[in-house]
C-alpha angles and dihedrals in degrees: 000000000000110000095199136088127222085229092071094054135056132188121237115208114234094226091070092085086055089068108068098242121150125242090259086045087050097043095052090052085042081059100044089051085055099065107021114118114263096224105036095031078228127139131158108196117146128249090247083059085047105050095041090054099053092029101243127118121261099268105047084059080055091055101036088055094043079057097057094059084137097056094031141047124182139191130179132259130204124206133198120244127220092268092039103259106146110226138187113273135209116276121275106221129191132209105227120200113283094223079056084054094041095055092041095052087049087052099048086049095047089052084052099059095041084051092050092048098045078059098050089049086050093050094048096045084052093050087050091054090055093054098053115100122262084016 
């Protein structure tokens, strides 16, 4: 009979080391995954729970998760005080598909290096400019 129970465990997919994310990148969207429902993808923890349980401050989890636009999404929540105030609430994040972040981050990198080479034909068509007689 197996003594465990599925909630004390969570999959990481391989693909998240192909997405040049650092280990503390790696470790807040670790976290995320761990307590994401199963069935909506959803969790709502704060930045302060983040960040203790990864070991970071409060607003390097802001940025980190800022980072991982591609893997996560976020919107934000209210909630109604006692005395019915309605208040800001923490973030919900979801947990997009990785094959969704992995295409995303290729094509980020694609659209760098075209960038990089429309550049380089610019700079060369300027060089040649300078050479020309009379120029």
């Amino acid at each position: 009979m197996n003594h465990f129970s599925n909630k004390n465990y969570f999959t990481m997919p391989n693909e998240i080391f192909s997405l040049g994310l650092d280990a503390s990148e790696i470790a807040v969207y670790a976290y995320l995954r761990c307590l994401e429902s199963r069935s909506t993808y959803q969790c709502w923890p704060s930045y302060t729970t983040i960040g203790n349980a990864v070991g970071r401050a409060k607003n390097t989890v802001m940025r980190y998760v800022d980072a991982q636009k591609g893997l996560i999404s976020t919107e934000p929540t209210s909630v109604l005080t006692r005395s019915g105030i309605k208040k800001n609430g923490n973030l919900r994040y979801t947990l997009r598909p990785i094959r969704e972040a992995v295409e995303l981050f290729h094509n980020r990198q694609m659209a760098a290096v075209e960038r990089a080479a429309e550049r380089q034909r610019v700079q060369r068509k300027l060089s040649a400019m300078d050479m020309l007689p009379g120029a």
